[in-house]
DRENDREN-343216 format. One line per 2 residues: number of its first residue (from 1); for each residue y, z, x of C-alpha. Coordinates in nm, 3 decimals. Layout:
// DRENDREN-343216
NUM = Y Z X ~ ...
This chain:
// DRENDREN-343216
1 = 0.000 0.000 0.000 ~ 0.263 0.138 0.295
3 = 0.139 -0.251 0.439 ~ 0.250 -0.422 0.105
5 = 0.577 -0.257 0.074 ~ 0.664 -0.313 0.462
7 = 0.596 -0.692 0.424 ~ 0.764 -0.739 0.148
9 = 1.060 -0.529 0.240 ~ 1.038 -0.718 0.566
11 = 0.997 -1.103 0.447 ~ 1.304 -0.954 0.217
13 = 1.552 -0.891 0.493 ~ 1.411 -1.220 0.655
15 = 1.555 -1.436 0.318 ~ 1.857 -1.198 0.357
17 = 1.967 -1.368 0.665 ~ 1.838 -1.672 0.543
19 = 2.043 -1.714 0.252 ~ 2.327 -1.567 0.450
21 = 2.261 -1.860 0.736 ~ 2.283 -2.094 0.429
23 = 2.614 -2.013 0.266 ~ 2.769 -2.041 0.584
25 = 2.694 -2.365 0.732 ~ 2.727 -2.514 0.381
27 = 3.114 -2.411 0.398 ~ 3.405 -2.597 0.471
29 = 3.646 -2.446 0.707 ~ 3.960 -2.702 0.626
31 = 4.221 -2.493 0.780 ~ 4.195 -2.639 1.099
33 = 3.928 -2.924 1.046 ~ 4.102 -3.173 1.246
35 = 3.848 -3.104 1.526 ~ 3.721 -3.438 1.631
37 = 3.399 -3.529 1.856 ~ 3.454 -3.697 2.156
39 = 3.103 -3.805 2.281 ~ 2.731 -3.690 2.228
41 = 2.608 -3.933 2.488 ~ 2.575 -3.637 2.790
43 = 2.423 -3.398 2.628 ~ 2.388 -3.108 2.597
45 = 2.742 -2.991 2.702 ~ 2.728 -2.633 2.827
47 = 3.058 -2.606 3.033 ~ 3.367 -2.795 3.024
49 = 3.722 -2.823 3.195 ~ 4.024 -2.997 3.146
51 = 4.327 -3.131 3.373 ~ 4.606 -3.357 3.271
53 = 4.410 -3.683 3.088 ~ 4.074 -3.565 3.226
55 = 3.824 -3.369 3.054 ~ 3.440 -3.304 3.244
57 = 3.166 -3.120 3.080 ~ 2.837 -2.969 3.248
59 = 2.499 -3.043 3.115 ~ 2.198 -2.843 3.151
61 = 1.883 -2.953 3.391 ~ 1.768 -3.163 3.066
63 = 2.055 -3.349 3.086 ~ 2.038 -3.686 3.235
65 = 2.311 -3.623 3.438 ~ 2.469 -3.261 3.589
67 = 2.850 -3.385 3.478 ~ 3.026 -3.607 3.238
69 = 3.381 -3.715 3.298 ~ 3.651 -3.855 3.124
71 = 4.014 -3.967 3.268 ~ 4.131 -4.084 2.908
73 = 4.095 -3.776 2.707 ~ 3.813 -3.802 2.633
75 = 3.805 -4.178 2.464 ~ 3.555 -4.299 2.742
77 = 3.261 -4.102 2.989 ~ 3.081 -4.177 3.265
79 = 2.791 -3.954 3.419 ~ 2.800 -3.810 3.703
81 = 2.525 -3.582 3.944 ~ 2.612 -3.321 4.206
83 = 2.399 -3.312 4.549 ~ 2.114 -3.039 4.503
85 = 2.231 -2.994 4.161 ~ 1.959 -2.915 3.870
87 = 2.245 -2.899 3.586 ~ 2.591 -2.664 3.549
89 = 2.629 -2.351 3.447 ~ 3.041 -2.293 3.440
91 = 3.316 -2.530 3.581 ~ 3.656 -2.412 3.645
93 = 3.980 -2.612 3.773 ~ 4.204 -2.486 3.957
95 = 4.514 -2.607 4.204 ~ 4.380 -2.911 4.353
97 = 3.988 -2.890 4.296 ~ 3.693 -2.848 4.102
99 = 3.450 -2.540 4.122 ~ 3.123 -2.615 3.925
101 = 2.804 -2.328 3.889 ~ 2.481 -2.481 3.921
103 = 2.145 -2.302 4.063 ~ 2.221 -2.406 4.384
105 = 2.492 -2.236 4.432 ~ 2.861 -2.338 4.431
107 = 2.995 -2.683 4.471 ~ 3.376 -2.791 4.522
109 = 3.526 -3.130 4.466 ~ 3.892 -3.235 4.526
111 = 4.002 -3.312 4.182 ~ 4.220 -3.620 4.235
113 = 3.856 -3.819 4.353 ~ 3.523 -3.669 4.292
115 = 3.365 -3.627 4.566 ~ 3.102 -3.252 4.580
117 = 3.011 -3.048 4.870 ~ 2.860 -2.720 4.911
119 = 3.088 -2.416 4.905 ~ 2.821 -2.116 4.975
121 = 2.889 -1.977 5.270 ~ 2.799 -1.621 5.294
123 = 2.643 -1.643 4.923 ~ 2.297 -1.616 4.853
125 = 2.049 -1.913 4.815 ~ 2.036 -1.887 4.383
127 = 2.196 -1.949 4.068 ~ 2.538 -1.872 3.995
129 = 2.658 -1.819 3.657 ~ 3.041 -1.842 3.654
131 = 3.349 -1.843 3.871 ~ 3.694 -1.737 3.830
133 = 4.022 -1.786 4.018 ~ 4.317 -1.550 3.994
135 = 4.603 -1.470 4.244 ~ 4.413 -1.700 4.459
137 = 4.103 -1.447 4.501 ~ 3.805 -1.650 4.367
139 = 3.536 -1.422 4.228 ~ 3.165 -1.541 4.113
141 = 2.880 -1.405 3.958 ~ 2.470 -1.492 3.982
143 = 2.138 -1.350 3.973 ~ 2.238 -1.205 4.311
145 = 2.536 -1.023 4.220 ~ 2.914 -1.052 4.233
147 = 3.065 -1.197 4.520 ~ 3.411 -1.241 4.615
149 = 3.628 -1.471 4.841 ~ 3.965 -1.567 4.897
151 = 4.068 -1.913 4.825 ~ 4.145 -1.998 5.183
153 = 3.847 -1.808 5.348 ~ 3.516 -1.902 5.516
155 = 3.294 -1.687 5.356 ~ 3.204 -1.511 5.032
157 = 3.126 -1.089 5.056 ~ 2.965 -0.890 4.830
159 = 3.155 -0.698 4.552 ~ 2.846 -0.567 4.341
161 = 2.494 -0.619 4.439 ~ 2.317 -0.379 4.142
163 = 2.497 -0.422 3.800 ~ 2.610 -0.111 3.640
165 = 2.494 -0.252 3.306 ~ 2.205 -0.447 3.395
167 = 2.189 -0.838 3.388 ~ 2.533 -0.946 3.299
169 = 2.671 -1.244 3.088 ~ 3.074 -1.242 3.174
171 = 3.288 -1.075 3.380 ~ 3.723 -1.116 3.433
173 = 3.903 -0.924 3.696 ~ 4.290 -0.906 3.781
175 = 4.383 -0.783 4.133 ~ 4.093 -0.524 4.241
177 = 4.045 -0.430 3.827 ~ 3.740 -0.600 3.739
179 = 3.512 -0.576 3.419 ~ 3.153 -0.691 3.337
181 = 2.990 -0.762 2.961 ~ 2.627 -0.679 2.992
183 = 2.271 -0.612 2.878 ~ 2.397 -0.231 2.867
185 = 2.778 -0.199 2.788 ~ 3.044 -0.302 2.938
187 = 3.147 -0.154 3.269 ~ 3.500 -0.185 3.432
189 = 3.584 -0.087 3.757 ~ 3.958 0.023 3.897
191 = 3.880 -0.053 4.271 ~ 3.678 -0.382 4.281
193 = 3.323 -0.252 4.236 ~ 3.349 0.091 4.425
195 = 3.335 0.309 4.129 ~ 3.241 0.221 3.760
197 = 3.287 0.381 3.435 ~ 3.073 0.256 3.114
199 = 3.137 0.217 2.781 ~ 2.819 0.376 2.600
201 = 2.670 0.405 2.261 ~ 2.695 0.089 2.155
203 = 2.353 -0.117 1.970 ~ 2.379 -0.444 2.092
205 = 2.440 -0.583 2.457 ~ 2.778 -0.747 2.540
207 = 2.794 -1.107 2.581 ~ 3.234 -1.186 2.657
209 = 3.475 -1.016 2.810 ~ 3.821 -1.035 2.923
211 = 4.133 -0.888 3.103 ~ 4.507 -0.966 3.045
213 = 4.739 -0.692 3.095 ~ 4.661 -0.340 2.993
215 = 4.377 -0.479 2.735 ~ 4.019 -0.512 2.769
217 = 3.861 -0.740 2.477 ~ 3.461 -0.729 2.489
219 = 3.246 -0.935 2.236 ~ 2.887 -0.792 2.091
221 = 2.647 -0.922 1.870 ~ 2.792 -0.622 1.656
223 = 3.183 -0.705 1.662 ~ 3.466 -0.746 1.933
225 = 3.641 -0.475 2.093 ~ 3.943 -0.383 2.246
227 = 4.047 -0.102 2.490 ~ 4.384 -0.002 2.650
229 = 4.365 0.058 2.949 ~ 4.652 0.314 2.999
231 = 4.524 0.519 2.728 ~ 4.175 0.471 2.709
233 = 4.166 0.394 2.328 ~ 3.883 0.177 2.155
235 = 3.849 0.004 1.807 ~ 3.695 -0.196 1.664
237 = 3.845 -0.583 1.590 ~ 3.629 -0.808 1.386
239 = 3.812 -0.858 1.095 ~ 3.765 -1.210 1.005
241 = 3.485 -1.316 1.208 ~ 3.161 -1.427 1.022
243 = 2.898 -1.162 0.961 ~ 2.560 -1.306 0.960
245 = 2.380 -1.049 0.784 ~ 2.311 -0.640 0.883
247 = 1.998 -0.501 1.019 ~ 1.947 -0.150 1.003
249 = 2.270 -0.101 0.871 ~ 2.437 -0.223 1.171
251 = 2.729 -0.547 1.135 ~ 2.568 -0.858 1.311
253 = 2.798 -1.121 1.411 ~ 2.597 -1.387 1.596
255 = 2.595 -1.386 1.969 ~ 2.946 -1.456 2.159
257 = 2.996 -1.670 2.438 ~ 3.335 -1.639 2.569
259 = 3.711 -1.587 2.555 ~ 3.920 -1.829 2.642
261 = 4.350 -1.755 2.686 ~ 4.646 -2.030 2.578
263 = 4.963 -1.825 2.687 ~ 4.949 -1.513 2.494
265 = 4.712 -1.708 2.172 ~ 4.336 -1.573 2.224
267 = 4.050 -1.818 2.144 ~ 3.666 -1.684 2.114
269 = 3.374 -1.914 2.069 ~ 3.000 -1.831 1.990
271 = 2.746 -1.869 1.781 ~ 2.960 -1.914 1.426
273 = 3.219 -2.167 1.611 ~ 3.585 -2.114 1.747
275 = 3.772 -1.851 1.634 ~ 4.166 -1.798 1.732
277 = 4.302 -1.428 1.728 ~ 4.643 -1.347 1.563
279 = 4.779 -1.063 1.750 ~ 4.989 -0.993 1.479
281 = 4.740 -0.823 1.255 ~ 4.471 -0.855 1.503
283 = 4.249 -1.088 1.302 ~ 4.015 -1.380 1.370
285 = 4.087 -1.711 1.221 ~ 3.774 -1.997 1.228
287 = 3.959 -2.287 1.343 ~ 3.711 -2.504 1.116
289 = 3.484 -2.612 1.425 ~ 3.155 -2.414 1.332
291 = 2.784 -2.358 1.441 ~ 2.704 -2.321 1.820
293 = 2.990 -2.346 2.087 ~ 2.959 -2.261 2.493
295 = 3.265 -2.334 2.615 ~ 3.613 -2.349 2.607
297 = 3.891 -2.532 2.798 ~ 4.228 -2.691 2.753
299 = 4.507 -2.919 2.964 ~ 4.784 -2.777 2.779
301 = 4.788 -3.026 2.492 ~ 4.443 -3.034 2.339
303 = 4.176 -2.721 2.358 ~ 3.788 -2.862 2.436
305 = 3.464 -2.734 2.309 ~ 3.130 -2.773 2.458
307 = 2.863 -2.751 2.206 ~ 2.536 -2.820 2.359
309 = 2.346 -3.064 2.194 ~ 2.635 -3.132 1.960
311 = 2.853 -3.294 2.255 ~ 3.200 -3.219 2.293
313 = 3.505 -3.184 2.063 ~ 3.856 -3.213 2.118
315 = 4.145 -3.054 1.905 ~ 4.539 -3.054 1.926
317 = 4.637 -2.746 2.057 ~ 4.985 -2.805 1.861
319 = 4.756 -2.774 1.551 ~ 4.574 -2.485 1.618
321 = 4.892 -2.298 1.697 ~ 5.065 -2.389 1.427
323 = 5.085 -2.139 1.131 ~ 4.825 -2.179 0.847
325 = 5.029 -2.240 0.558 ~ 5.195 -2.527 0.669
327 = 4.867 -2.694 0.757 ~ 4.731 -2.650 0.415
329 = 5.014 -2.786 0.308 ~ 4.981 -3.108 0.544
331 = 4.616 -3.116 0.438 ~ 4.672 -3.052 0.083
333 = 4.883 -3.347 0.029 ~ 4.586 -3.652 0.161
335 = 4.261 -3.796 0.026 ~ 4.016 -4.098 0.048
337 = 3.893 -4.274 -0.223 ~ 3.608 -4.408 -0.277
339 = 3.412 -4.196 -0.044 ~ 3.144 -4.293 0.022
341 = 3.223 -4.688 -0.006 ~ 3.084 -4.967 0.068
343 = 3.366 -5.230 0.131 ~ 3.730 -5.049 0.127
345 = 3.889 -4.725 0.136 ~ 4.184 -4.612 0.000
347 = 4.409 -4.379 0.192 ~ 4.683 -4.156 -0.022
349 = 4.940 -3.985 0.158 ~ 5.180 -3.802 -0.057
351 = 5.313 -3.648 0.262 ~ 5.540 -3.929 0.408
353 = 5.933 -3.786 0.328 ~ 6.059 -3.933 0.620
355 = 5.806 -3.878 0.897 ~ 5.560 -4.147 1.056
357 = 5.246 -4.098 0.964 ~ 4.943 -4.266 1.186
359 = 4.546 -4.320 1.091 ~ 4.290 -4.356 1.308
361 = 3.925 -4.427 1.251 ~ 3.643 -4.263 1.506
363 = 3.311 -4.331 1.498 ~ 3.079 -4.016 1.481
365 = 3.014 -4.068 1.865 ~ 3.415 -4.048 1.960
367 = 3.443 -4.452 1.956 ~ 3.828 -4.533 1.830
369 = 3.771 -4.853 1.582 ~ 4.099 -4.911 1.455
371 = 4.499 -4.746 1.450 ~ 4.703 -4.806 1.135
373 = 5.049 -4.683 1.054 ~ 5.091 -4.537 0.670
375 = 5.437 -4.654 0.516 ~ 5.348 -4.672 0.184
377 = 5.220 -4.351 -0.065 ~ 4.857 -4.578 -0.070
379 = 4.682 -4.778 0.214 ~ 4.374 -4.988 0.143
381 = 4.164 -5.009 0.460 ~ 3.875 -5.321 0.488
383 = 3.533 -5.128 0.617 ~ 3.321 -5.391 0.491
385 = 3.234 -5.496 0.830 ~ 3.118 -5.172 0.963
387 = 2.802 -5.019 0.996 ~ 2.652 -4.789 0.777
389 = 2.733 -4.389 0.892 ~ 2.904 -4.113 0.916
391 = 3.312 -4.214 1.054 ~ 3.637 -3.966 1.092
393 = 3.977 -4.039 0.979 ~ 4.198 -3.880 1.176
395 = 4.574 -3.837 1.004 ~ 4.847 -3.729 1.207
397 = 5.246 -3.667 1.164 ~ 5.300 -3.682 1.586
399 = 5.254 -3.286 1.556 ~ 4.973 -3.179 1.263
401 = 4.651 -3.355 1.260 ~ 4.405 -3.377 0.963
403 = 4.060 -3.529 1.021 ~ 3.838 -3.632 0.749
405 = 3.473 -3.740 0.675 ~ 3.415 -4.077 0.550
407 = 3.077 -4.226 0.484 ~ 3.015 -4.583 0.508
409 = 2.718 -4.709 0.275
């Protein structure tokens, strides 16, 4: 009987999660939908950086190639392999080169021609997870600790062989204060790995972190987190984010993958998509680009997502900055018509006053078919000589963007 009851209360949570899973990849986040795909043919994208007009991802070892670049924005891609390299972990840009993770080690390109080498010396033979530059101290982390190294040195010196909080999955420092998200907690250190203090009684191991100022923010499966410094003072900052159901009583939000920092504006990406942080109230807005996303990096105009086997995305940073209400209101005001269709389209726009409006029509791989300018209230569009599938139309005043689905029978 005690058998019975525990199956069925256990298959019972199971549907739980599963209906939960189900109401929220069936909805529409239009607030900030005009996240377009750039390419799905390097996949899958698992790191990503972004300088000027070019944008390069890192694929995994099933990849066909260790790096994908683009020096149009990510209109066009060619692949790309490191020496030694069995796929990329993190890639970072910074000054005049490229760092990229791989598990071989650390390799550096000059960023104006690609051209790799090996930048290990006094580092471990292993894989190395991620890298990051500040104040021109260059700090990386692997399966054989945390290693440090100025920008202009020869060598790389240990910082932290034996993690305070086991195997760790981010880190961010700033001068000799650095902090670690791992299996355990999240430990932060005052003196560049001398002495550590923990944060404890927590459920679920820490998968983000970061460090600007006198704030810590750490991401769990069970919420994000933020502590000042000066005082020592945690809560608790999840409001918004998407709860994917609650196991034992405890808030599960879906594992997190990293924070990513435009000026002061706070972006988080994970499991339920991209997420940008109003410090006003503290609360997470989904930016409309859902499921899965690994990575995060911008060139000051657009903000790009890596999302594995999904390829990578693009989106105007002027967009996602921009406050909500007028979006909706941008949004609000166009439709297509007859969608699906099998010959034409009809574009309304009952947002022209006196701005330019432009159209653009994408393929679902990131291929740009065709640029119109909307003058009139209604524009009828030919698609009778495309193929069948799934195409974007991507709206823009010059500052919003609105990106829509249009199926082509």
């Amino acid at each position: 009987m005690y058998e019975i009851v525990y199956f069925y209360c256990f298959n019972l949570q199971i549907m739980r999660k599963i209906v939960i899973l189900f109401v929220f990849y069936s909805m529409n986040f239009d607030v900030h939908s005009q996240w377009i795909p750039l390419s799905t043919d390097f996949v899958p994208n698992v790191a990503v950086t972004a300088f000027g007009s070019s944008v390069m991802t890192g694929q995994t070892s099933f990849g066909m190639f260790d790096l994908a670049v683009s020096n149009d924005y990510g209109n066009t891609w060619v692949g790309a392999n490191l020496p030694l390299s069995a796929g990329i972990t993190h890639l970072i840009t910074c000054d005049s080169f490229i760092y990229a993770c791989t598990p071989n080690g650390i390799f550096k390109s000059p960023k104006n021609a690609l051209s790799w080498s090996a930048f290990n010396e006094g580092l471990p033979n292993g894989r190395v997870d991620k890298i990051c530059l500040k104040n021109n101290v260059l700090i990386a982390e692997g399966v054989n600790g945390i290693y440090r190294r100025n920008i202009d040195g020869n060598s790389w010196v240990i910082v932290c062989e034996t993690s305070p909080v086991g195997g760790i999955y981010d880190f961010d420092f700033d001068d000799d204060r650095i902090v670690l998200a791992g299996y355990n907690g999240v430990a932060e250190s005052a003196d560049m790995g001398l002495n550590w203090s923990v944060w404890s009684d927590y459920i679920f191991e820490w998968t983000a972190v970061a460090l600007k100022g006198d704030t810590i923010i750490a991401a769990s499966k069970g919420g994000v987190y933020k502590k000042l410094i000066s005082s020592g003072t945690i809560s608790i900052i999840s409001d918004g984010l998407i709860k994917l159901w609650n196991p034992s009583g405890y808030d599960y939000y879906g594992e997190f993958e990293m924070f990513h920092f435009v000026g002061d504006n706070i972006f988080l990406c994970g499991q339920t998509g991209v997420y940008k942080l109003s410090k006003n109230n503290w609360y997470w807005e989904h930016t409309g680009l859902s499921y899965w996303t690994y990575a995060l990096a911008d060139n000051g105009l657009m903000l790009f997502a890596a999302k594995g086997y999904d390829g990578i995305w693009g989106c105007s940073l002027d967009q996602l900055l921009t406050n909500t209400s007028e979006i909706s209101a941008f949004q609000s005001t166009i439709e297509i018509s007859p969608n699906p269709s099998c010959d034409q389209i009809t574009i309304t726009a009952n947002c022209l006053g006196n701005k330019n409006i432009f159209l653009s029509i994408i393929t679902s791989n990131g291929l740009q078919l065709a640029n119109y300018q909307i003058t009139e209230p209604a524009t009828t569009i030919d698609v009778s000589t495309f193929s069948s599938g799934m195409y974007f139309i991507k709206i823009t005043d010059g500052r919003l963007v609105r990106t829509k689905k249009f199926l082509k029978q």
